[in-house]
N, C-alpha and C positions, 0 to 999 in steps of 0.2 A: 507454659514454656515460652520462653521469650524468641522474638522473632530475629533473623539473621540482621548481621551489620553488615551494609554493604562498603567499597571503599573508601565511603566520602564520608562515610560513620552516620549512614540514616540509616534507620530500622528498616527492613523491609522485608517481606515473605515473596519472595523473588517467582517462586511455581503460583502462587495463589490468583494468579489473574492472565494464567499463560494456557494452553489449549494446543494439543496435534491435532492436524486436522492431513486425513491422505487424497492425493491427489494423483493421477495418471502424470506419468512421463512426459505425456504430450498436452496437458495442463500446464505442467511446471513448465516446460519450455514456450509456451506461449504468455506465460506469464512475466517469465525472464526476458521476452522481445516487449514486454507492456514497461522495463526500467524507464525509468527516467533521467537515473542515473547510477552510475557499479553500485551505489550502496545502499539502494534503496532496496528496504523489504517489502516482503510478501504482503504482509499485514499493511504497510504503505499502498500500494498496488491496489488492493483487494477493497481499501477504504476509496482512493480514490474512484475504482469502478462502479461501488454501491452507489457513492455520492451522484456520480453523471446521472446511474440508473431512477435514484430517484427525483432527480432536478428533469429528468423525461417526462415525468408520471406529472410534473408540478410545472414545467414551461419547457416546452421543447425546441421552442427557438433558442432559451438562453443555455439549454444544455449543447446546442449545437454549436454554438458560440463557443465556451466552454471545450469542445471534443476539439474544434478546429485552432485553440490554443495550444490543448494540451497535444494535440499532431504537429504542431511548430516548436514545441521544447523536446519533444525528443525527437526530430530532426535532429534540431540545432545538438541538441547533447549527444548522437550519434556522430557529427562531425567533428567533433571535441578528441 
């Protein structure tokens, strides 16, 4: 079976690397205060937290660094 054509005419199996995962109401809303910006997803979000988490385990000053950046872009993109 040949796989779907997406718009731009590449192949693609569109579900084959996509995953539900459930979360409480008060996850998702705590996760939707983590934007960075209206279009950022979850899956964006979720990568950017593992990364801080393990830049902790591996230099904790540079992940502090790191956290105190990323607390001044969405400032800034809250004032937007």
């Amino acid at each position: 079976m040949e796989e779907p054509i997406n718009s731009f005419g590449k192949r693609q199996n569109i579900l084959k690397d996509i995953t539900t995962i459930k979360i409480s109401r008060t996850t998702k809303e705590r996760l939707d205060k983590m934007r960075s910006h209206r279009r950022e997803t979850y899956e964006d979000i979720i990568k950017r937290v593992i990364d801080v988490l393990n830049l902790c385990k591996i230099n904790p000053e540079k992940a502090r660094v790191k956290l105190r950046f990323l607390d001044r872009m969405h400032k800034k993109a809250r004032l937007i």
